[in-house]
N, C-alpha and C positions, 0 to 999 in steps of 0.2 A: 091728570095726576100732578100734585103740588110735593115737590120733594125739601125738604128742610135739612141743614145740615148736621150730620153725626157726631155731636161732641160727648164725651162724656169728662165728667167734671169728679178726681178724686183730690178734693180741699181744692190748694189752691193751684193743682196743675189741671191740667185741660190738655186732655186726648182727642185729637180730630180720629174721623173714621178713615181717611184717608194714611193716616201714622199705622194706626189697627191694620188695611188691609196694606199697606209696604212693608208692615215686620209680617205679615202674614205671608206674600208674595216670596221674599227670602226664605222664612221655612220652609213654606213649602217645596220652593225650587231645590234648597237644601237636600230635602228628602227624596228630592225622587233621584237624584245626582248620587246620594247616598244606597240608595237599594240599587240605581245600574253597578255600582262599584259592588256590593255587595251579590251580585248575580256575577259578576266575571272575578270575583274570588280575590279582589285586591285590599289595601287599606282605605277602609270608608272613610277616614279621618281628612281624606284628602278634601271630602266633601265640605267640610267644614275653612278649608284653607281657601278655597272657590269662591265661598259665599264670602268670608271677611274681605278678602281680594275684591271682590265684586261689589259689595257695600261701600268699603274707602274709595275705588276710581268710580263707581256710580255716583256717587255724591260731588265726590272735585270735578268730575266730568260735565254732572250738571249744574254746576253754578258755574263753571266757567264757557259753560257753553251760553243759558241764560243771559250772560257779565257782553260777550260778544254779539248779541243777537240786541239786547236792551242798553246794556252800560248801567245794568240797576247794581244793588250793594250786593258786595261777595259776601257778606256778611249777615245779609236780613234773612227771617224766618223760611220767606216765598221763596217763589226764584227759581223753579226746578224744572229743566227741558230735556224732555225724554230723549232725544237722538244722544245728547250732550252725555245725560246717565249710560246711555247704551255704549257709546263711545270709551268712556270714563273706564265702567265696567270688564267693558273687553281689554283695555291697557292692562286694567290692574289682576284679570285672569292670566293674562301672558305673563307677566313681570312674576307671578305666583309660580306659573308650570314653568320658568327657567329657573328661578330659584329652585324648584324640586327636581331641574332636570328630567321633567316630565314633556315628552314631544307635542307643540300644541296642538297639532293636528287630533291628537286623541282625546285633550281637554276639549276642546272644539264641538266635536262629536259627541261626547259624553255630556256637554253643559245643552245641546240643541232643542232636547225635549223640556228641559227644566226654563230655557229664557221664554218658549210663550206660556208656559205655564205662569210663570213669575210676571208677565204682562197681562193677561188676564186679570189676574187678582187684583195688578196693582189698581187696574181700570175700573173696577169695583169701587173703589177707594175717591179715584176718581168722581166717580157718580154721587157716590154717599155726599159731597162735599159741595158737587155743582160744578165741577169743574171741566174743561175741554168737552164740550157739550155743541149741540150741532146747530145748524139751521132753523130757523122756524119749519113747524109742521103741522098738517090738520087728521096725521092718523092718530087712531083710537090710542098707542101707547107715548104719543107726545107727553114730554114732560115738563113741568113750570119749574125754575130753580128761583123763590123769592130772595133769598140768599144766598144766591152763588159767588160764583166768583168771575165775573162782576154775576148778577144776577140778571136774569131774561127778561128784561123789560127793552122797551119798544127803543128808551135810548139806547141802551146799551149795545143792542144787535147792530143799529146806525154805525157805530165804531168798528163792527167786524165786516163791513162793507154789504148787509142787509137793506133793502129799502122797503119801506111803507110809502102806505097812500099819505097825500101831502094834508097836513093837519092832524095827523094820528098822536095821539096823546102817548108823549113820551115815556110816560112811569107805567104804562099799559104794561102788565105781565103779558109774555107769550109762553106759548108753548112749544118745545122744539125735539127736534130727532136726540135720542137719550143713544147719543153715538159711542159715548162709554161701553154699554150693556151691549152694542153690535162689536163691537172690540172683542169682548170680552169671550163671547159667542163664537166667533170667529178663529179666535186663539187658542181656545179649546178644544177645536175642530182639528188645529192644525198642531196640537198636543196628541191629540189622540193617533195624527198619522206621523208623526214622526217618533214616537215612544212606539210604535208598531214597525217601523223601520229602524229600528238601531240594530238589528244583525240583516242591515242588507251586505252586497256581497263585493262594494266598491272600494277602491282606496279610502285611507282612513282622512275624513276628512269630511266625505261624501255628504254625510248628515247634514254636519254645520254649512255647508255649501245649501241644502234645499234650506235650510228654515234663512236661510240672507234672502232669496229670491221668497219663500212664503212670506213673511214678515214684513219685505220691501211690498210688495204689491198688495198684501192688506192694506197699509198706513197710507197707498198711493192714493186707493179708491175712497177710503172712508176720507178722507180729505175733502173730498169735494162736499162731502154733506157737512163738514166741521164749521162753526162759526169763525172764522180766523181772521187777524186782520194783518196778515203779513204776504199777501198775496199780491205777486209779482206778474211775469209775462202770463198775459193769457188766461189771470186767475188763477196760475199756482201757485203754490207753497215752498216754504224753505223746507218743510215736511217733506212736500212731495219731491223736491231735488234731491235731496238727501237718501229719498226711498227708491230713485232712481240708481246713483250711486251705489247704494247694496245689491238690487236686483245684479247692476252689471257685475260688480266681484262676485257675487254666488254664481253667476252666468258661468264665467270665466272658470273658477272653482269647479264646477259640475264637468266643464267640458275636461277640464284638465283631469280628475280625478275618476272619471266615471269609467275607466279600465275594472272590470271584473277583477277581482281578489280572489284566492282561494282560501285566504286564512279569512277574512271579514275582520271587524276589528279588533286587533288585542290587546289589551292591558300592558299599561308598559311595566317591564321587570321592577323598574326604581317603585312601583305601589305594590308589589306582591307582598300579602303579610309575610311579617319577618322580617323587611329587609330593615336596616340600622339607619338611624336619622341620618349617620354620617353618608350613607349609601344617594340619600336625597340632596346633597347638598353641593 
């Protein structure tokens, strides 16, 4: 399969498919953040102050994450590393639930099923473009990016520490694991158990505690099938240290939190409709 990248062209601006599924990835997480709110009888509007939150520290988050990893321009189009967004993100959710005087333990919990949802998608986005894409491969759904980013040719993989037989013509397309679409697959999976756990019966907190350790051990495993060229001791990744890192704070998180509750999570008072801006501030 030869994949080509999603642009679509209105005059003279130019929409990647990858822009398409990041505003799509924030609705949608929006919205399911917006009916848990609307299922436990609070102000949906908060949903909204989540995703802007989430938007501004995912974007500073990732280019300055990017800026330290590369030393590229905080200023160019490119440049965007997910841990860096994830990081970003979660600052600019906390900074949001103190200013609403909202406990973050409960933002936490209420954002868990909406971040793989909103990864998922993004990784769609991903794909459409050719971007963070895997290993060469000879199964039936390997995919060719001739325009990726860089695109799958034989030099290009050389770079993410790939080897070929010696003489292999450099501009040779390959085909490779469309690692995106197992992401995306994967994140879905673990949307559907964690949107199916939001009235478990743990401290509140509990949620966002599994999806650090879901999330970290996705991104551990599909690492090794990623084409990367940042790969340290033993062949691992800054990825994979990073998804380390999470695993052990959700570890921690779980153990500390996983005391039975008899309320399960509640809504905090400062979102109940009715209450006065001044009441959130």
């Amino acid at each position: 399969m030869i994949v080509h990248p999603l642009v679509l062209h209105l005059g003279s601006l130019s929409i990647t498919g990858f822009g398409l599924m990041m505003m799509m990835a924030f609705i949608m997480a929006g919205w399911a953040i917006q009916l848990e709110l609307r299922r436990r009888g609070v102000d949906e509007e908060f949903a909204a102050d989540i995703v802007i939150a989430a938007v501004i520290g995912g974007l500073v988050g990732a280019k300055i994450w990017y800026w330290i990893l590369t030393g590229g321009s905080l200023f160019s189009r490119g440049g965007f590393v997910w841990y860096g967004g994830f990081l970003g993100g979660v600052a600019g959710v906390i900074f949001n639930s103190w200013r609403r005087r909202v406990p973050i333990l409960f933002t936490a919990d209420l954002v868990a099923p909406a971040l793989t949802l909103g990864y998922a998608i993004g990784r769609v986005g991903c794909f459409v473009v050719g971007d963070d894409y895997g290993r060469p491969s000879s199964l039936p759904w390997a995919v060719r990016f001739p325009e990726g980013l860089p695109a799958t040719t034989v030099g290009n993989l050389q770079q993410f520490h790939v080897t070929f037989p010696a003489g292999t013509n450099t501009a040779q397309l390959v085909a490779v694991h469309p690692t995106q679409l197992y992401e995306t697959a994967l994140m879905l999976l673990a949307t559907a158990w964690l949107w199916n756990h939001r009235d478990h019966r743990h401290a509140t907190g509990w949620l966002f505690a599994c999806y650090l350790v879901i999330a970290g051990a996705e991104r551990f495993a599909i690492e090794f099938l990623r084409a990367k060229d940042d790969r340290m001791l033993h062949g691992f990744t800054i990825a994979q240290a990073t998804s380390v890192g999470l695993i052990a704070v959700g570890i921690l998180l779980l153990n500390k939190l996983k005391a039975p509750s008899a309320v399960g999570i509640q809504p905090s008072a400062l979102l109940k409709k009715g209450a006065t801006q001044a009441d959130g501030r």
